[in-house]
N, C-alpha and C positions, 0 to 999 in steps of 0.2 A: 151082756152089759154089766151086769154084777161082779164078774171077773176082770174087766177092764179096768171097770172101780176097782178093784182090788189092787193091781197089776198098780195101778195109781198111785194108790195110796201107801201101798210098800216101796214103790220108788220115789216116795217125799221123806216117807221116814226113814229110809236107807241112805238121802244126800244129809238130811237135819241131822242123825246120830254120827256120821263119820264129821259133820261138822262139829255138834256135842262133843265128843272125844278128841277132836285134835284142840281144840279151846280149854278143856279140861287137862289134857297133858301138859298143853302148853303152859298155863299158868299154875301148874302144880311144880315145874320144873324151872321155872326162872324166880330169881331173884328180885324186887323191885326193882323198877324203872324208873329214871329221874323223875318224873313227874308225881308219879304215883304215892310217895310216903305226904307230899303235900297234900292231895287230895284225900287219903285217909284221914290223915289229922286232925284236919280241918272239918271231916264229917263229925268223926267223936268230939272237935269241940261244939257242934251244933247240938250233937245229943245231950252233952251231960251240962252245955254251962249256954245253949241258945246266946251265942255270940257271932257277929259278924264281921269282928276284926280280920280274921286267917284268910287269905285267898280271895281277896276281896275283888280282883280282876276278873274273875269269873261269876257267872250266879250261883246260887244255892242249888238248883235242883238235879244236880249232876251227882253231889256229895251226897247230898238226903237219901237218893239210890244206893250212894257204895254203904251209909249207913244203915240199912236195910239188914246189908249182910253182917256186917261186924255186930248187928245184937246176938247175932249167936256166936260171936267172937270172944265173949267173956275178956272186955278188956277192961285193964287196969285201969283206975282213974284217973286223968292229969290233975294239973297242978296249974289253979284259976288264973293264979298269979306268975305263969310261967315268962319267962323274961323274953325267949329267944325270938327269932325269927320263924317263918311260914315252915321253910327249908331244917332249920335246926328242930323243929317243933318234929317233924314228917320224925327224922332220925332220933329222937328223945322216945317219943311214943311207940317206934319198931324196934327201938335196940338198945334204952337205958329206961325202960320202964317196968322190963320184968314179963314182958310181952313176949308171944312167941311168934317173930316178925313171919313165919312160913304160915302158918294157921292164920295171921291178921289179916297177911295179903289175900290167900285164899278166898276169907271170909269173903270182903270188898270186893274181889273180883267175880265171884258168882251169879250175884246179882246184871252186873254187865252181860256175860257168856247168858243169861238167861233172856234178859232184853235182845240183846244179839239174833240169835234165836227164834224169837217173835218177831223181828223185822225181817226176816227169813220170809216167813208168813204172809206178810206187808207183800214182798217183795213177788212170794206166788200169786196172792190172789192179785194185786193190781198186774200182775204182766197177762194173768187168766183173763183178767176183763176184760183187755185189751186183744189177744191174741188167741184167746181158746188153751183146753187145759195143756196144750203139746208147746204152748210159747210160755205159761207160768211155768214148766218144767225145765226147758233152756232157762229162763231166766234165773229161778230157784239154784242149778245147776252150776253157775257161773258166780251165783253169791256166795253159794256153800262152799265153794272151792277157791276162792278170792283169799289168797295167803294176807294181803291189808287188811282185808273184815276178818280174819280167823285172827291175824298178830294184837290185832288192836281191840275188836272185841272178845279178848280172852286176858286184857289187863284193867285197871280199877283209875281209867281215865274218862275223858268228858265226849273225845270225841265219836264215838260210832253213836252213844244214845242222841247227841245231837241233833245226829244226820238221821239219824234212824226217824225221831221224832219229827222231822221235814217229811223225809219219804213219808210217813203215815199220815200227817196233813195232807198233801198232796193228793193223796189215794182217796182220802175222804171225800176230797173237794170234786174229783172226779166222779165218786160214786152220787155224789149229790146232784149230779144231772139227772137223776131219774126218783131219788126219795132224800128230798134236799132238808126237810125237818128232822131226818133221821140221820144224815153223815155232816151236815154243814156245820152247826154244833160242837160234835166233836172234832171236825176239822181245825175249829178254831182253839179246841183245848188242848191240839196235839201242837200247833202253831205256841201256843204259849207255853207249851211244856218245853220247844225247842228253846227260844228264845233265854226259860228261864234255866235252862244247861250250860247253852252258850251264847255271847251275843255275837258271834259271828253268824247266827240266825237272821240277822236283822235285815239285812238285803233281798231276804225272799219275802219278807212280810207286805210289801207290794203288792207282789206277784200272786200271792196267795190268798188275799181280800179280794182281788178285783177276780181270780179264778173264781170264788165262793159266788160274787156276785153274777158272775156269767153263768154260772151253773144253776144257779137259781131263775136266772132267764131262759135258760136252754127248759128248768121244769113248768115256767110259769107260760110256756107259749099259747096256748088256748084263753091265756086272760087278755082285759081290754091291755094297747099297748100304753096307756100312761100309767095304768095299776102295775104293770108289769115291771116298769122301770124304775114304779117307788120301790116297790117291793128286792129287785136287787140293787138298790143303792142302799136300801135299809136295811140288804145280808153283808152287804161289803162293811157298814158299821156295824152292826151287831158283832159279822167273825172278829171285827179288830178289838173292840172291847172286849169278847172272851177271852180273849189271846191276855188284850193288859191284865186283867183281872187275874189269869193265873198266874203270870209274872207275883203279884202282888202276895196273893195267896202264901204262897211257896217262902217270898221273904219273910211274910207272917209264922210260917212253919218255923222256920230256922230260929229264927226270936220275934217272940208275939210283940217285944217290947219298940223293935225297929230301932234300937240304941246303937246310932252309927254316926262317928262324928266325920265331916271331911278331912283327906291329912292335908296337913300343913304344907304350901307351895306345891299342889298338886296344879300343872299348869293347864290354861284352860287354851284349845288351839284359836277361837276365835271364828270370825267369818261363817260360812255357812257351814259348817264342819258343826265348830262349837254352839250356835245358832239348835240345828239335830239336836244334840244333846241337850240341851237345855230344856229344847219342848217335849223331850219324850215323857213319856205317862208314867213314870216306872216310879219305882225308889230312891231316894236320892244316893243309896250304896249303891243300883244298878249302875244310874249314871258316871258317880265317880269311878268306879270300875270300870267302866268304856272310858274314861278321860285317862287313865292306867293305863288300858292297851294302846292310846293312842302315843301317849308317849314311849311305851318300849317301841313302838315304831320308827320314832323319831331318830332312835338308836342305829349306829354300823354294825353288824352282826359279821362274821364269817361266815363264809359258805365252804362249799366243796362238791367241783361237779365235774365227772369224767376227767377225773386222776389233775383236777386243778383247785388247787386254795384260794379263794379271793375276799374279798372285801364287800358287805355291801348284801345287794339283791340282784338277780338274774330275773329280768320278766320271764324269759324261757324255762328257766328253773323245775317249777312243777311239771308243766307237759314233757320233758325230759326228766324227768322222775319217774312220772309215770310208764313212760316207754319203758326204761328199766325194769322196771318193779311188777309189773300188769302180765299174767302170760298171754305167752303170741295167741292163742285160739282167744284168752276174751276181748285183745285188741280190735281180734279179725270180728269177732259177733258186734263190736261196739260199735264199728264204722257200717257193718250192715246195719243196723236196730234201726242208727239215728238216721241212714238214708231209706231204711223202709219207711220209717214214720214221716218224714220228710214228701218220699215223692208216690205213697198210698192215698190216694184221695181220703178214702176213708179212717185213716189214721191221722188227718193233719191237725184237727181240732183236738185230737186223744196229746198230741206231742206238744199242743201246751200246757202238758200239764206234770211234763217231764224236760223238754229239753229245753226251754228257758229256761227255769231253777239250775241248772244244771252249768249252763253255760253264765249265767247271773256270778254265782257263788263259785266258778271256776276264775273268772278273769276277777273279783274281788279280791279271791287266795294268791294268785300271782299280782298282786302289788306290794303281798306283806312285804314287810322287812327281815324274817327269817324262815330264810332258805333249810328248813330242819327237815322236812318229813312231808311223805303225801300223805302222811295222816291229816294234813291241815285239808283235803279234798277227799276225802274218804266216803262224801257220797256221793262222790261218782259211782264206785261199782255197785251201789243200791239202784240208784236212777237209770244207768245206762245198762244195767241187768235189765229192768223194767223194758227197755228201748230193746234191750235185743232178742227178746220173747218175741218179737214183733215178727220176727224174720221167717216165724211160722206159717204165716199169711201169704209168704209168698211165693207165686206160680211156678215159678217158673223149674223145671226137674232136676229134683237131686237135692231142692234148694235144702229142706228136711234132712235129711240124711248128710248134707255138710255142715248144717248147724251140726248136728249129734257128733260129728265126728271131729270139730270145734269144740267140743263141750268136755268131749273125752280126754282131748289135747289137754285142757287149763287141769282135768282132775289130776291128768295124770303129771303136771309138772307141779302142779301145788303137793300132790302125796309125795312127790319126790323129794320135797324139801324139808318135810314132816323130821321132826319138831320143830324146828328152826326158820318160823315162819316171818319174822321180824326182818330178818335180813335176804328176804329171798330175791333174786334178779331171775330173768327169764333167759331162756338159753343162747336167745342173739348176745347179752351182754355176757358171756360165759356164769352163767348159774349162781346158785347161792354161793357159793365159795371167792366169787369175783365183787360180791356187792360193794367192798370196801376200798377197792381199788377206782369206784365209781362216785361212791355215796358217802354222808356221813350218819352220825347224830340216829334220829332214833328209824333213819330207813333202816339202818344196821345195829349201831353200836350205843344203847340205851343204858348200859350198866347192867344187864340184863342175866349175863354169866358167872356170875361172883361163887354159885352152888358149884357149877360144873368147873369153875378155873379149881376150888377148891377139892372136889374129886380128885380133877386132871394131874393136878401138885402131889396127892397123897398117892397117885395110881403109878404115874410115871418120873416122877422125879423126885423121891422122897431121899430126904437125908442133903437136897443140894440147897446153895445158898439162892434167894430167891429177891429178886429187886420187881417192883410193881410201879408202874405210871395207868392208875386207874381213872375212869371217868366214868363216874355214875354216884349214889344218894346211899348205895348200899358200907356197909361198914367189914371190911374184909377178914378180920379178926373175929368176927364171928363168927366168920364161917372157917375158922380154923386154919387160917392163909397166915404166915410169917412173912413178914415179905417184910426185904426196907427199900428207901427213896431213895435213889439213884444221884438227883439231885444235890442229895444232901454230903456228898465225898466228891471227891476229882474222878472223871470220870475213867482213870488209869489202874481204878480201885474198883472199879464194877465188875464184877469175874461172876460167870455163874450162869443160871437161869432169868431173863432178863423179862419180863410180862408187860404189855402195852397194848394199853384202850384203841381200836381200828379208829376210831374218832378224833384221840389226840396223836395217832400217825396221820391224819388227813389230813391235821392244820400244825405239822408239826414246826415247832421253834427251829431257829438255827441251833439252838442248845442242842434240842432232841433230835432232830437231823442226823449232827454228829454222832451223837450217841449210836443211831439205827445205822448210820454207813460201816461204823466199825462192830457192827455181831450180824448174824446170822440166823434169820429164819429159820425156824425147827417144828414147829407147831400150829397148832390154832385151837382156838375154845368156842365152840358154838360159832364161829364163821363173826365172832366180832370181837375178838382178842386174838393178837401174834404174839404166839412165842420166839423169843431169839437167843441164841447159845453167845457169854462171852467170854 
């Protein structure tokens, strides 16, 4: 037995550290990501001047994490009175402050790869309680090797601690069926720690109350049945006020002073929408920052899906992302997990406590209005990891030994793609090397390679004239890139080594069109830049 333990325990630590390392490479070797210099910025403005102007569409406690890490970042101090924008602010503070934008990112992103990490944990024991230690193994298995949780939990954004922080509500509220004064609690603090990351949390807070109170029913059955039912109507209130309460908290962190004015013509939608917002319990910056996203909603966005530009939103969108993006072995465990948990007698009560949340917060992400990234569902492969530990359970021969050999599959197509996890596709849609030809934005082309285009330029093309159509937050002269705008001469005058964002060939102009039909492909940087010869 002590050997098995063992045997165990070196094969948790063996999937966490090859996870630790490819997160660690990973974000040691990219560049910022659009999103990313806003969300630092806006952390160091919470630390040094406790202000809630920056970023205000999101909540604080996503930032409060990345500034975790940047105090050992030694950064320079802004300027109280800086004039710019969120966006100008991110690139003021990485690259005209005197900052050293590689070490800042670093900083920021540590703290995620380490939360990351811990939901790893989340991820084993709730699929262990579930399935015994052979199904937290699959599950554990399929998270650590999920190229979306490695791209995204190894960069200094909101979304994996979000989700991560659902998955461990969740898990709580589950464990709270059997010692409900000791998980129900925290269940409620990891619910408002979501919430206060992102409010795209809000949809499960339902779901998550009235779990806390059934589980509190499920511990209280030996009591009379009317004490029974005050008592979980009175966990289903209790978890939702923990929950507000840390929301509040967290704003209090940010600035103790709560000095936030509304902006001006910030439009309110009205009806039962606007109605929501108005009674929620939060801050009045929480709120106006949901009345924010609802209007970028309101917006046309571009998309780009299976080598087509269009306008607009795709309800199909995300579930054909995910196809792409997901390898075939953990497709194949995900449609097993959720039909085990489905048609196991003894698993059906376990699977509300996964595949609601799951499908809730699946069909909410397919209404947004931009079609960017399955990062916007990224807890799926937390939850439906948890779902396919399940497969363990069942009878029927071989069933074991085709999980493991599913499992093997996903490790061995995510190492395949090692470093390069951001734009990976799975091999029915020809591999990482095709994802652009599929996808845009940041399944692939995040801004992400500006180090390595920068290499690429001094390694093999040095001495030629260099034109650049970039998309990303990063500043290319820093990193030692000459390059001029294409745009800016007739395009009879563009001779040379040509460079373009996979993103702005997805949605290209008729301008840029022309431009790409008259050169030649030659290259690639990191599988989210073409090179083309003119």
């Amino acid at each position: 037995m002590p050997r098995r333990r063992l045997l165990y325990l070196l094969a948790v630590v063996a999937m966490m550290a090859q996870m630790a390392f490819a997160m660690v490479t990973t974000a040691t070797q990219q560049t910022p990501t659009i999103d990313e210099p806003v969300y630092v910025a806006t952390a160091e403005v919470y630390t040094q001047q406790h202000s809630l102007r920056y970023n205000p569409e999101h909540p604080p406690l996503g930032k409060l994490i990345l500034a975790t890490g940047l105090a050992f970042g030694d950064v320079h101090r802004l300027d109280p009175a800086y004039p710019g924008s969120q966006t100008a602010l991110g690139r003021h503070l990485l690259y005209e402050s005197g900052n050293n934008p590689g070490r800042l990112m670093l900083a920021a992103r540590l703290p995620v790869i380490l939360l990351t990490l811990l939901f790893g944990l989340v991820v084993l024991a709730f699929a262990r309680d579930l399935a015994g230690p052979v199904g937290g193994l699959i599950a554990l298995g399929l998270y650590a090797f999920s190229p979306d949780v490695i791209a995204h939990g190894s960069l200094a954004t909101l979304d994996v601690p979000a989700a991560g922080l659902l998955l461990t509500a969740f898990w709580l509220a589950w464990r709270g069926r059997e010692r409900p004064y000791a998980y129900l609690p925290p269940a409620g603090l990891a619910l408002g720690a979501a919430l206060a990351t992102r409010a795209s949390a809000l949809p499960a807070v339902p779901l998550l109350v009235l779990l806390a109170g059934f589980s509190m029913w499920h511990a209280q059955r030996a009591v009379e049945i009317r004490r029974r039912t005050l008592i979980s109507l009175g966990t289903v209130v209790a978890t939702g006020l923990i929950a507000v309460a840390v929301v509040w908290v967290v704003y209090l962190i940010a600035d103790p002073h709560l000095r936030w004015t509304t902006p001006p013509r910030l439009p309110h939608p009205g009806g039962l929408k606007g109605l929501a917002v108005d009674w929620l319990p939060f801050p009045q910056a929480y709120r106006d920052g949901l009345l924010m996203q609802f209007r970028f909603e309101r917006q046309t966005f571009n998309g780009f899906l299976l080598g087509e530009a269009y306008k607009g939103n795709l309800w199909y969108y995300l579930p054909v992302a995910l196809l792409i993006k997901t390898p075939l072995g953990m497709l194949a465990l995900w449609a097993a997990g959720v039909l085990t948990m489905l048609l196991l007698p003894r698993l059906r009560v376990a699977s509300l406590y996964v595949l609601p949340v799951s499908a809730v917060l699946l069909l909410v992400a397919m209404t947004g209005a931009r079609d960017y990234g399955t990062r916007y569902v990224i807890f799926l492969p937390m939850f439906l990891a948890v779902a396919a530990g399940t497969v363990a359970l069942v009878r029927f021969r071989w069933a074991r030994v085709a999980a493991v050999v599913l499992v093997v599959a996903t490790a061995v197509s995510s190492v395949r793609t090692f470093p390069y996890y951001l734009p990976y596709s799975n091999e029915a849609f020809g591999g990482t090397e095709n994802t652009h030809h599929n996808l845009h934005d940041s399944n692939v082309d995040w801004g992400q390679d500006l180090a390595r285009l920068s290499q690429k330029l001094k390694t093999d093309y040095a001495g030629q004239r260099i034109w650049l159509i970039y998309k990303g937050s990063g500043v290319p002269a820093y990193y030692g890139i000459t390059a001029e705008n294409p745009y800016s001469v007739p395009f009879d005058q563009v001779h040379g080594i040509l460079v373009v964002s996979d993103s702005r060939v997805a949605l290209a102009s008729p301008k840029l069109k022309q431009l790409l039909d008259t050169s030649t492909p030659i290259d690639q940087v990191g599988y989210s830049m073409t090179i083309y010869k003119r």
